[in-house]
C-alpha positions as CSV (number, residue, x, y, z in Angstrom):
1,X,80.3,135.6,124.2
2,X,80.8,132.0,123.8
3,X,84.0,130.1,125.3
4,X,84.9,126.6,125.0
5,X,87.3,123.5,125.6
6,X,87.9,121.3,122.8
7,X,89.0,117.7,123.4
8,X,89.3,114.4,121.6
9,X,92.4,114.6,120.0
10,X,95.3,112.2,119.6
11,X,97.1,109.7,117.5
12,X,95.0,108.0,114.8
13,X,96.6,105.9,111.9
14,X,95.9,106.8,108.3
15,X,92.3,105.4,107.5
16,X,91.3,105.6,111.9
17,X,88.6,107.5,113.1
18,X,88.6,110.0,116.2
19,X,86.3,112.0,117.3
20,X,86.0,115.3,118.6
21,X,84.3,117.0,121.3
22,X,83.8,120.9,121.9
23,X,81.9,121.9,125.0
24,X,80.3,125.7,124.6
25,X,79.3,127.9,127.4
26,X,77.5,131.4,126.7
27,X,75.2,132.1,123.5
28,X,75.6,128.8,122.1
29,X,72.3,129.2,120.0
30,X,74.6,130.6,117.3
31,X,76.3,128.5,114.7
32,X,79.3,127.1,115.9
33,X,82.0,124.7,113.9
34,X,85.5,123.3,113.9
35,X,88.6,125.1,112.5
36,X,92.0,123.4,112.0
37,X,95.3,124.6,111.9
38,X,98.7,122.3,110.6
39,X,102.1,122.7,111.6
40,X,103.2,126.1,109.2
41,X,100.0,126.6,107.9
42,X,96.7,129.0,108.4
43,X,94.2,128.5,110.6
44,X,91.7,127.2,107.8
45,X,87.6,126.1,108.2
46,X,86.8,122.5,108.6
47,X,82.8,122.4,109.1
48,X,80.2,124.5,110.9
49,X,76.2,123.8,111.8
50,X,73.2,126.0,112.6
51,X,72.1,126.1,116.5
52,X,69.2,123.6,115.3
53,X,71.8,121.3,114.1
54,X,70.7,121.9,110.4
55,X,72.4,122.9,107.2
56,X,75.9,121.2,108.1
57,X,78.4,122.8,105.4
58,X,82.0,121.2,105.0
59,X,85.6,121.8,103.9
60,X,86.4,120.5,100.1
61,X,88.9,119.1,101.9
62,X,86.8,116.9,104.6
63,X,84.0,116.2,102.9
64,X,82.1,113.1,102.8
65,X,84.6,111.9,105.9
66,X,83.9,114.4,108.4
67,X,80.6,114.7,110.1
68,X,79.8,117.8,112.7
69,X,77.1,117.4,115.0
70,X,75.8,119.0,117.8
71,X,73.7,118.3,121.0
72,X,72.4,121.5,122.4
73,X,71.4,120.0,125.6
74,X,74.8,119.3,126.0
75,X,76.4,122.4,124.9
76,X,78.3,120.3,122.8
77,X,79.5,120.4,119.3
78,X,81.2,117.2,117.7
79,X,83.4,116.5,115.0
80,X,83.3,112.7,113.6
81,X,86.6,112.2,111.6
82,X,86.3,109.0,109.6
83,X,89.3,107.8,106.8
84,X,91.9,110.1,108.6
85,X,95.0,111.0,106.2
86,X,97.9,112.6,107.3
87,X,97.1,116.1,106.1
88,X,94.4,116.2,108.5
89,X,97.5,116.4,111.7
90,X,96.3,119.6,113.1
91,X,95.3,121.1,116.1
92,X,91.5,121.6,116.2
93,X,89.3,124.3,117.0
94,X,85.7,125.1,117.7
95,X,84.6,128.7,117.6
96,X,81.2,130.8,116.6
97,X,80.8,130.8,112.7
98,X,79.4,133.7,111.1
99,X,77.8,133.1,107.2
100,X,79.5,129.4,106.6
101,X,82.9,129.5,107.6
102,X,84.0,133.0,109.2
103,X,85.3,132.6,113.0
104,X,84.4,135.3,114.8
105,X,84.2,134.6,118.6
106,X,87.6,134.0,120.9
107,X,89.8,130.8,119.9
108,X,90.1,128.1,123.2
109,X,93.2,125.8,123.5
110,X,92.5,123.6,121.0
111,X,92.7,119.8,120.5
112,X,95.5,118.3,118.8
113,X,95.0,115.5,116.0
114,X,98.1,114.0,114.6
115,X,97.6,111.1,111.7
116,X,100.4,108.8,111.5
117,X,101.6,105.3,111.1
């Protein structure tokens, strides 16, 4: 069982940058990644990583502006946000991934990220 704390979030204008922390404890030699989800929407997959910090695999949506990483010594997962728009306001998640973009562990507090001018 893995749990963790996201943090990193705040207010960012359109085009900012933030980014995102997740610290894991427990079996964080699984894949982990970030999961988003905006006001009246689903919880929907933003990115996720293998525990060797290979094979990154992104969101249509994020793509080419987000960058997850991870640092293992750290138990830490990051999400670089780059070119922010206002469809990225969400609150954040980190959470095991199973395949590419399945959640399957417990869901922590979240982060929230609101883009706005």
């Amino acid at each position: 069982q893995v749990q963790q704390v996201e943090s990193g979030g705040g207010l960012a204008q359109p085009g900012g940058s933030l980014r995102l922390s997740c610290a894991a404890s427990g079996r964080t030699f699984s894949k982990l990644g970030w999961f988003r989800r905006a006001p009246g929407k689903e919880r929907e997959f933003v990115a996720s990583i293998n525990w060797n910090g290979d094979s990154p695999y992104y969101a249509d949506s994020v793509k080419g502006r987000f960058t997850i990483s991870r640092e293992n010594a750290k138990n830490t997962v990051y999400l670089q946000m780059n070119s922010l728009k206002p469809e990225d306001t969400a609150v954040y998640y980190c959470n095991l991934v199973l395949g590419t973009s399945t959640p399957f562990g417990s869901w922590g507090q979240g982060t929230q990220v609101t883009v706005s001018s």
